[in-house]
N, C-alpha and C positions, 0 to 999 in steps of 0.2 A: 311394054310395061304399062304405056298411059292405057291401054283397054283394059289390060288385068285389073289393075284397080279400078276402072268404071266399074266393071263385074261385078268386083269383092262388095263396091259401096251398092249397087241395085241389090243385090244377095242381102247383103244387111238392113238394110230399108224392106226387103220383102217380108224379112225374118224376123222383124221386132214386132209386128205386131198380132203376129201370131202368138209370139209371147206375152204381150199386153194383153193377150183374149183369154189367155190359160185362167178364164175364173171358175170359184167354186158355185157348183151348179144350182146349193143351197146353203144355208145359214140359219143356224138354230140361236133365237135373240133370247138372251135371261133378260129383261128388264131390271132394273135396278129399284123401281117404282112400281107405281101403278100401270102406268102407261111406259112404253118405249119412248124413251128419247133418242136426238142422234148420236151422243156419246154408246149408248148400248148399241146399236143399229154399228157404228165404227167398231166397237169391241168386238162383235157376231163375225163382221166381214175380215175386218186384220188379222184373227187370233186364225185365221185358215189357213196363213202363210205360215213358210219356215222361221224359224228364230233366227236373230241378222238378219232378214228381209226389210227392204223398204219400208214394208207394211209394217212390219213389227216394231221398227224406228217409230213410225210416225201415230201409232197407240199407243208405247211410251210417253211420246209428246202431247195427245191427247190426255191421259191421264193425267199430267203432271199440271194443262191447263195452258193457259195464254201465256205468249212467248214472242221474242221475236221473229220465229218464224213458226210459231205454231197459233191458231185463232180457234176457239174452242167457242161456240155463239148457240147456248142451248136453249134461249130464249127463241131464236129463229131457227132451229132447228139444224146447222151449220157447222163444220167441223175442216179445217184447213192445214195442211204440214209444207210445209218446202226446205228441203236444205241441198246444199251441195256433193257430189260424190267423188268418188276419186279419182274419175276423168275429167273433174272441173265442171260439167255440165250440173244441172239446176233438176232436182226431179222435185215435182208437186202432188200432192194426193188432197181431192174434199170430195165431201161427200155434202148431202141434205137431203130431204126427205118432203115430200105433198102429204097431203090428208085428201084422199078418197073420195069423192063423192058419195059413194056406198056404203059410208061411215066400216065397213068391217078392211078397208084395205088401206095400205096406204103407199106409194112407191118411194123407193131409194131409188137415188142413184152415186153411182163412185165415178170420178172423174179423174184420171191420173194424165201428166201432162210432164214430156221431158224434151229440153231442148239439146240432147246428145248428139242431133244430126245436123246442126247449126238450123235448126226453125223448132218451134213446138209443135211438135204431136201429141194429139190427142186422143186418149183411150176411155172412151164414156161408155160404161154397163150401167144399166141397171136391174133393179129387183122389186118384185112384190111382194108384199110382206102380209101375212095372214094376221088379224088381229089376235083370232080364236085359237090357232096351232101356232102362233109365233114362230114361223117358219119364212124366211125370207128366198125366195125362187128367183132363180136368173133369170130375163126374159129378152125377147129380142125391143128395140127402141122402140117406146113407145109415139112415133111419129108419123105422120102423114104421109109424109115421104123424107127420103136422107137429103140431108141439104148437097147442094153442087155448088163448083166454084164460083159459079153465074150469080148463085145468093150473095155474093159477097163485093159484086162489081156492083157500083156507083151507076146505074144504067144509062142517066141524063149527063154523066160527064166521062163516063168511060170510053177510050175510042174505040171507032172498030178494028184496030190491029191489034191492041191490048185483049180487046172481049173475044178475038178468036184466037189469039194465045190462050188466050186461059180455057176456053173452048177444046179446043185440039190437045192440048197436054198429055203426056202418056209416060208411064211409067216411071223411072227418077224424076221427071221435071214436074208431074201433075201432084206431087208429094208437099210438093210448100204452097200448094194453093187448097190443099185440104182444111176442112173447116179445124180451129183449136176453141173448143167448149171453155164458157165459163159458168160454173155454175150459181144462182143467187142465192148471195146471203141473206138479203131484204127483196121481196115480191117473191113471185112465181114464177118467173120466166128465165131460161136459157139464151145465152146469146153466145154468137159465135162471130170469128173473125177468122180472116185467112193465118194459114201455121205462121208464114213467113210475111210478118208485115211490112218488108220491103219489096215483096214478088211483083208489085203494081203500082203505079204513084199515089199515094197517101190518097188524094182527092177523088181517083179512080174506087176507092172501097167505102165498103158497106159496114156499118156493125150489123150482123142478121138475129133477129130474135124468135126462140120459138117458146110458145104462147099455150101454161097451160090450158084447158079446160076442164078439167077434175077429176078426168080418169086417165087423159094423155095429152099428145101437144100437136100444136097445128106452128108450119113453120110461114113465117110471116116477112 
């Protein structure tokens, strides 16, 4: 019985984020404005789920504005939702948006983050967004490279039986040292932390930041 259930729990840890990846491949933004803001950019991306979706919850919440658990920041371009579900766990959706170097582009990204599996997982897409066709396209990360658990170890104070625990990790164990994105409400840059901020002793971790440059990000 105790291995039926490791099984069932690797299956479901396999399985969710496949579903977290099920996005739309494009997104057609109406502006509201002149210009897109991220309230439109959130409209484009939510309104492509079902009704009763997560998504659909948390564009309600977005329309209606600042909340207790909803942070609407169109001055910085910023859009935040979190509430609780019906298994008790905590699901998160924000989104924000760059400006381009090439002035015609600009990139989104969506960040959804649920602690259902007792750590937070993190599901970061993003999109580029056509200034001239207002078309927003899924794209793969725009990154130098995907960050690893090692980004996240403390390197001058981590030991070495910690740094090759987190090294060697594989399959259900290497799942709470995966990175959990936050995305900025103020600056330009991403940072990230282990899913499970107990996986290593506090002193042993990193906050890791990755660092626009203005058409993508270098991880630092």
């Amino acid at each position: 019985m105790k291995h039926l259930l490791k099984s069932l729990l690797v299956i479901a840890i396999c399985a969710m984020p496949v579903a977290a990846m099920a996005q739309p491949e494009s997104c057609s933004v109406k502006p509201a404005g002149a210009k897109a803001t991220i309230k439109d950019f959130a409209r484009a991306y939510c309104s492509q789920f079902d009704q009763g979706s997560f998504e659909h919850q948390a564009l309600a919440a977005f329309n209606k504005g600042n909340s207790k658990n909803c942070v609407v920041d169109t001055k910085n371009g910023y859009v935040k939702y979190s509430t609780k579900i019906a298994d008790g766990s905590v699901e998160t959706l924000e989104m924000c948006f760059w400006n381009c170097d090439n002035k015609n582009e600009k990139l989104v990204a969506v960040n959804q983050v649920s602690n259902g599996m007792g750590f937070d997982e993190s599901f970061l897409n993003f999109y580029r967004y056509n200034v001239k066709t207002k078309v927003m396209k899924l794209i793969d990360a725009p990154f130098d490279r995907e960050p690893q658990p090692v980004d996240m170890l403390n390197k001058a104070k981590a030991s070495k039986k910690v740094t090759n625990e987190v090294k060697s990790a594989d399959n259900e164990d290497a799942n709470k040292y995966m990175p959990c994105y936050k995305l900025p409400q103020v600056g330009k840059d991403i940072t990230f932390r282990m899913a499970d901020p107990t996986a290593v002793p506090k002193t042993m971790q990193r906050t890791g930041t990755i660092k626009w440059n203005g058409s993508s990000f270098n991880i630092k």
